[in-house]
C-alpha positions as CSV (number, residue, x, y, z in Angstrom):
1,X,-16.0,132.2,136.1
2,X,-18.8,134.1,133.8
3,X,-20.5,131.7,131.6
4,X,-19.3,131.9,127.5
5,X,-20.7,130.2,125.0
6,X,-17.4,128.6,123.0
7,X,-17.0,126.2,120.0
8,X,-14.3,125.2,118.2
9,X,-14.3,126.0,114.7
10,X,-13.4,123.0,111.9
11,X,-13.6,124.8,108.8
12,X,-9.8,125.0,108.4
13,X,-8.2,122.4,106.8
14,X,-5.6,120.3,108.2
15,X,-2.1,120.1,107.2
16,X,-1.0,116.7,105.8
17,X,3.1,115.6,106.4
18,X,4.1,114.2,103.5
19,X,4.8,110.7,103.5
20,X,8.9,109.8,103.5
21,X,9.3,106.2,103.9
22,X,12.6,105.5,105.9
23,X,13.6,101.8,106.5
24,X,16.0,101.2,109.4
25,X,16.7,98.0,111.6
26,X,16.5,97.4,114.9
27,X,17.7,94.4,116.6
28,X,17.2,92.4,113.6
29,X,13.7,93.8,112.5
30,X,13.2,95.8,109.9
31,X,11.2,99.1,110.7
32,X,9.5,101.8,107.9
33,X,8.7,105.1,109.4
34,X,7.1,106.7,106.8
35,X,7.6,110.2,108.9
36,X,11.0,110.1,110.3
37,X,12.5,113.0,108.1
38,X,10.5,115.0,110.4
39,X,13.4,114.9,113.1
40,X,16.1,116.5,111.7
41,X,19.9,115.0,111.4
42,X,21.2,117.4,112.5
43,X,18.9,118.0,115.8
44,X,22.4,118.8,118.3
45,X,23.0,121.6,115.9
46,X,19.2,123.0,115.8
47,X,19.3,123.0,119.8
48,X,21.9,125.4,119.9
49,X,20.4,127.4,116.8
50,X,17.1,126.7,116.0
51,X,17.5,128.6,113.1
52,X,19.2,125.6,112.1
53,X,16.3,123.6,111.7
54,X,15.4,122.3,108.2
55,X,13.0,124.6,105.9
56,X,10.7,121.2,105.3
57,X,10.3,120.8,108.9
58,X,10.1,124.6,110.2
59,X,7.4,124.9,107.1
60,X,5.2,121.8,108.7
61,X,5.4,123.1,111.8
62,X,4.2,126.4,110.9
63,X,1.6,124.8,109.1
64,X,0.4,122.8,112.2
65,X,0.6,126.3,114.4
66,X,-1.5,127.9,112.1
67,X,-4.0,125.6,112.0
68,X,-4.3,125.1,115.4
69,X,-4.7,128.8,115.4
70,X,-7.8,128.7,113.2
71,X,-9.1,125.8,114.7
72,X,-9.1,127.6,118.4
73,X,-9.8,131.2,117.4
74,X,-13.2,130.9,118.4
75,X,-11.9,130.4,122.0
76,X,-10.0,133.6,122.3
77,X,-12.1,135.5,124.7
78,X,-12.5,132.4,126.6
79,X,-8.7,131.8,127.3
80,X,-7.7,135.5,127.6
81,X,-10.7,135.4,130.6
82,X,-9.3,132.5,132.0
83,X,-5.8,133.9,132.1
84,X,-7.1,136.5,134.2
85,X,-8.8,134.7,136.4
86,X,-6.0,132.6,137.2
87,X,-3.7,135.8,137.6
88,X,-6.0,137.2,139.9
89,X,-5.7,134.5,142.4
90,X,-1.9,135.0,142.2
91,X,0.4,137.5,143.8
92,X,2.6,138.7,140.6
93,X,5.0,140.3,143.3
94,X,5.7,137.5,145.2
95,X,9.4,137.3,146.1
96,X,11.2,134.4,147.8
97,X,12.4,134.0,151.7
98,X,15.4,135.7,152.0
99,X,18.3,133.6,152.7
100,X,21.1,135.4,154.9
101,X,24.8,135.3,153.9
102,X,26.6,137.5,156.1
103,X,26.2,141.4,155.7
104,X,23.8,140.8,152.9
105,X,19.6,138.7,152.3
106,X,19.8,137.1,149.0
107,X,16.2,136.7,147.3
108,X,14.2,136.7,144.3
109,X,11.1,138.5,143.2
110,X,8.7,139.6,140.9
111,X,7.1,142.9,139.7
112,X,3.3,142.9,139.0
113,X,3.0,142.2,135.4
114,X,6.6,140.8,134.6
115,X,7.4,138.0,133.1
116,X,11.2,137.0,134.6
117,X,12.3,137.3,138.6
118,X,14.2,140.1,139.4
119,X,17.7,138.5,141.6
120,X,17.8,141.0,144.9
121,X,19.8,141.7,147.5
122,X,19.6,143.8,150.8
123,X,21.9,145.0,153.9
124,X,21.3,142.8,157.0
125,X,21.8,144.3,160.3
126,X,23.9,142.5,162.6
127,X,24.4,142.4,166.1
128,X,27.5,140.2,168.0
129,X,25.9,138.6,171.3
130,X,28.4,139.9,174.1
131,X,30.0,136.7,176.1
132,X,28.3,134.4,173.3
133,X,30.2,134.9,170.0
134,X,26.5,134.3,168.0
135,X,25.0,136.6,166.3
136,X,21.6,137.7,165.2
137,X,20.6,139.5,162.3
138,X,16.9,141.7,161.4
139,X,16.7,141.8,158.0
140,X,15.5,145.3,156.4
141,X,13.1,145.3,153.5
142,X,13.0,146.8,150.4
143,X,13.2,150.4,150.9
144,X,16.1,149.6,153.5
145,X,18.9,149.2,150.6
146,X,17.4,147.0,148.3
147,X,19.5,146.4,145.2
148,X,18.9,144.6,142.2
149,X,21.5,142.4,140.7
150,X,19.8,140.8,137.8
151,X,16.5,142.2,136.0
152,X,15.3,139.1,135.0
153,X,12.6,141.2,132.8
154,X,15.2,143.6,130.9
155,X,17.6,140.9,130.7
156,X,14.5,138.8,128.2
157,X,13.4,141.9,126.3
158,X,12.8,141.6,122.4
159,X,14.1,137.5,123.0
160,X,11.8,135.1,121.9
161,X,12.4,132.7,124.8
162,X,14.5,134.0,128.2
163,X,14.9,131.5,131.1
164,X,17.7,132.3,134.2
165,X,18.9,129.0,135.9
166,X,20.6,130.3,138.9
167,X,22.4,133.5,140.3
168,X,25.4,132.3,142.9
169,X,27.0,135.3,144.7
170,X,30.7,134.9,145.4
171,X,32.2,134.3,149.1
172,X,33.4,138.5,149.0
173,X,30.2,139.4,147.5
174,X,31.5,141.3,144.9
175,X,30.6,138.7,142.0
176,X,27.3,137.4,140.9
177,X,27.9,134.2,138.3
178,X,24.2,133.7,136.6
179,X,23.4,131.4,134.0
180,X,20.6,131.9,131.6
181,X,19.0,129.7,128.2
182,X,17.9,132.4,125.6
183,X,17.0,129.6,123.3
184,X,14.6,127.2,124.6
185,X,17.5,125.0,124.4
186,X,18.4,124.2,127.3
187,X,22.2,124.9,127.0
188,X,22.9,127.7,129.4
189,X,25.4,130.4,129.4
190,X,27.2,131.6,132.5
191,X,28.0,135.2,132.9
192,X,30.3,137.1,135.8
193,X,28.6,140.2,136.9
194,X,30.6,142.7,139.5
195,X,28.3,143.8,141.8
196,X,29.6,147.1,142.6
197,X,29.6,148.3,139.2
198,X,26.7,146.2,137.5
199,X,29.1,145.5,134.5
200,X,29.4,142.1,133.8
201,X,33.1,140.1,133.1
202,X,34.4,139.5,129.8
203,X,33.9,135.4,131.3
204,X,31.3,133.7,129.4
205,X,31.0,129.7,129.6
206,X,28.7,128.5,126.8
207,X,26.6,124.9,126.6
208,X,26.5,124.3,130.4
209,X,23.5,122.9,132.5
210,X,23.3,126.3,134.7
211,X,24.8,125.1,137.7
212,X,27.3,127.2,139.1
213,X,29.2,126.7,142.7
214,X,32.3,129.4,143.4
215,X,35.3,128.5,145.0
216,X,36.4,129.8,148.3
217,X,38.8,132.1,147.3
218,X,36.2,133.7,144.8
219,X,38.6,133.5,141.6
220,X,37.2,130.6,139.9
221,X,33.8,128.7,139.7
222,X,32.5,125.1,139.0
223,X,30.1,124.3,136.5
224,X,28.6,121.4,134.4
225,X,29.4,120.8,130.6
226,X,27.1,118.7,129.0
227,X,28.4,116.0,126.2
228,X,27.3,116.0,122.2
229,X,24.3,114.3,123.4
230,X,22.7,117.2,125.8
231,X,24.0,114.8,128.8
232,X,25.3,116.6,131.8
233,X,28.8,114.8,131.9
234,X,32.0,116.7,133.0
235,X,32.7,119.1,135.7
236,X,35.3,122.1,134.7
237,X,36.6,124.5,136.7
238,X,36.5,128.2,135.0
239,X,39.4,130.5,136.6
240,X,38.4,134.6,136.1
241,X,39.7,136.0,133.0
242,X,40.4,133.2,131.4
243,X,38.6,131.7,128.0
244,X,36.6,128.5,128.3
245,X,39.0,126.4,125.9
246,X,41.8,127.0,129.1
247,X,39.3,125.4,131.9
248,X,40.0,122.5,134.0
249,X,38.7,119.1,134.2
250,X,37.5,118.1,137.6
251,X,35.4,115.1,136.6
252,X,34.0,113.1,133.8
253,X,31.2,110.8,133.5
254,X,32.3,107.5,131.0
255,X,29.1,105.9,132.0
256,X,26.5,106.9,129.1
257,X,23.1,106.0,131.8
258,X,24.6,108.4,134.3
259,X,24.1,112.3,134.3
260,X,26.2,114.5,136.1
261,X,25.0,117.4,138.6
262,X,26.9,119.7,141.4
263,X,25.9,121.4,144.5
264,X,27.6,123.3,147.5
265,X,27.0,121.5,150.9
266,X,24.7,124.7,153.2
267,X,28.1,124.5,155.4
268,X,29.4,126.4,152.6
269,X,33.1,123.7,152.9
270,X,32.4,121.6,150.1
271,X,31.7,121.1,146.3
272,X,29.4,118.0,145.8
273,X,29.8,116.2,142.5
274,X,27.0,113.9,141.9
275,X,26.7,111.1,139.3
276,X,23.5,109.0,139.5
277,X,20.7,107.8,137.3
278,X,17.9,107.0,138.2
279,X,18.0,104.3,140.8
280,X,21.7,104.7,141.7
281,X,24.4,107.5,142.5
282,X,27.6,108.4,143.5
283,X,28.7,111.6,145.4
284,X,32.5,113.3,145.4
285,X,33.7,115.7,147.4
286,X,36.1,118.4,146.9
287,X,37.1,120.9,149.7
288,X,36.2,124.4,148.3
289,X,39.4,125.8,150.2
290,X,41.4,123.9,148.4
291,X,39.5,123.9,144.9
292,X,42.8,122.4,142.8
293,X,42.8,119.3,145.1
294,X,41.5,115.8,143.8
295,X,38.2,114.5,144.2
296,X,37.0,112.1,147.3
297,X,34.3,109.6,146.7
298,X,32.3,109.1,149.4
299,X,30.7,105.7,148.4
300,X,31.3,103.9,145.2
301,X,28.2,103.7,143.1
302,X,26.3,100.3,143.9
303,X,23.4,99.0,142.0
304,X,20.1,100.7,143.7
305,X,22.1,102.5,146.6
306,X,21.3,106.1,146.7
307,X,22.6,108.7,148.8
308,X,23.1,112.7,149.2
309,X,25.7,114.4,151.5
310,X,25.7,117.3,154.0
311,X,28.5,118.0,156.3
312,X,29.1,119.2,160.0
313,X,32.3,120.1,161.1
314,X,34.4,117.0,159.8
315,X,31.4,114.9,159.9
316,X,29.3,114.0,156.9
317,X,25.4,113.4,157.5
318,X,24.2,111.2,154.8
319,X,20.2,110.6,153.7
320,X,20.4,107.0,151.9
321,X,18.0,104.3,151.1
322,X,21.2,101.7,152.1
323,X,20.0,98.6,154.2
324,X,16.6,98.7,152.7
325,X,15.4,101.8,154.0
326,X,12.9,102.4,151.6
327,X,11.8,105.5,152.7
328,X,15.4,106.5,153.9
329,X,17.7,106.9,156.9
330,X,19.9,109.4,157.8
331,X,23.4,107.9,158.9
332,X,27.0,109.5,159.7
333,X,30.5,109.0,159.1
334,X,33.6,111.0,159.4
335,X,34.9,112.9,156.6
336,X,38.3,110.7,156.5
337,X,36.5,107.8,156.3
338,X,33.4,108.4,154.1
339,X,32.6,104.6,153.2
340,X,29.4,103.1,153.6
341,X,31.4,100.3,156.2
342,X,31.5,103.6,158.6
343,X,28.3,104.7,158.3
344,X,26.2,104.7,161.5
345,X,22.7,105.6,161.6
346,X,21.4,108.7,163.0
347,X,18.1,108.3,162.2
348,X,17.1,105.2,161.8
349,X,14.4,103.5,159.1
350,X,11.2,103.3,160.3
């Protein structure tokens, strides 16, 4: 990096929060905070809004940005050169390994200078092995069909904060559900976008964690609701054209330590619905043919016992800590009998 001679500047004044006292109690001691009326009451309203947030509070904040501002200007050149010596040693176009789903690579990249990924897709070319039934597949590149289902970059113009949280193609490949937090937020909304016409649904599922997992049939999709708190704690299944108010309940989380978060198993068979904190979880399954059936547990939630599922066939292949495998095991069990009584290792602890 070329030498630059910096220094940071301390002629502007600080700001000064005005002092508030606030008395509370808390298990049986009393406790003044003389700053506590800078977090605002009504803080769940402000992360769905933040124009929400109080004029006292926005005004002190601004206050602090500015000075900060004033305070750093001097290191402007510096930080604009370092940003571009750490771009330089970047590739801005980087794009993802593609991941194959039958006639059609799934992948993510970037353009040079853009801020967002760009969700892509591209025609595979696949040839049947005579006397063999597998099949092998040569992936074309860009300029062989590319097409680009989200523009992550025009999607975020003029928003002051754009983040997408995933982009799950349906099993016909005519849908694309993506999820996306214009608000810094964290609250996600999921969008339906048909593929072959780039317009998107009139589906949209508000105050969700992003996840999204489709259902075989590719009518309906699962996704994660979170509670008044910001928690992750219900599962709901959203059926196509319908409004959010007429979705289904799948699971709920009572437990208040627990957080609640969904996957579908690489075999593509089944919906995982985990609820864990963070020394302890619990995994349901749900067959994704049958997506109005009921959940199956596969091991009720003990103290410290964690554990993730894959499946095979009709056998699950479990990576767990159980037995005091510290640095975990990999056991099976059959999918009718999931319990941790019919596990048998695989791999064991070493």
């Amino acid at each position: 990096m070329a030498s630059q001679s910096t220094s940071i500047s301390v002629s502007a004044t600080a700001p000064v929060a005005d002092v508030r006292p606030h008395t509370y109690e808390v298990h049986g001691c009393m406790i003044c905070d003389d700053y506590a009326w800078l977090k605002a009451d009504n803080w769940r309203d402000v992360l769905k809004d933040p124009a929400a947030l109080p004029v006292d509070i926005r005004e002190h904040l601004a206050s602090e940005n500015a000075y900060s501002d004033a305070a750093l200007a001097s290191t402007a050149a510096l930080r604009k050169t370092l940003v571009a010596e750490m771009r330089a040693r970047i590739r801005e176009d980087d794009s993802s390994v593609p991941e194959p789903d039958g006639p059609y690579a799934y992948y993510t990249r970037h353009r040079e200078g853009g801020q967002h990924p760009l969700v892509c897709r591209r025609p595979r070319t696949v040839v049947v092995i005579p006397g063999q039934g597998a099949e092998t597949a040569a992936d074309g590149g860009p300029e062989q069909g590319e097409a680009i289902l989200i523009d992550g970059d025009r999607e975020g113009e003029g928003l002051a904060f754009f983040e997408i949280a995933a982009a799950v193609h349906s099993d016909d490949h005519r849908l694309l559900a993506w999820s996306a937090d214009t608000k810094g937020s964290e609250l996600h909304s999921i969008r339906v976008r048909d593929l072959d016409s780039g317009s998107e649904l009139t589906d949209r599922v508000e105050a969700t964690t992003g996840e999204v997992v489709w259902t075989a049939d590719s009518l309906a999709f699962f996704y994660v609701a979170v509670d008044d708190n910001h928690r992750p704690a219900r599962v709901m299944r959203h059926r196509l054209g319908t409004t959010q108010d007429a979705d289904t309940l799948v699971y709920e989380e009572a437990d208040s330590g627990f957080f609640v978060h969904i996957e579908e198993t690489q075999s593509g068979d089944y919906l995982t619905v985990t609820a864990s904190d963070h020394e302890t979880s619990e995994v349901h399954l749900l067959d994704r043919r049958t997506a109005e059936g009921t959940l199956t547990v596969v091991q009720p939630r003990e103290p410290l016992l964690i554990y993730s599922v894959e499946n095979w066939a009709n056998h699950l292949f479990i990576l767990t800590n159980a037995d005091g495998a510290e640095d975990f095991k990999i056991v099976t069990a059959r999918v009718e009998a999931p319990g941790r009584q019919n596990w048998a290792d695989v791999i064991a602890h070493r």
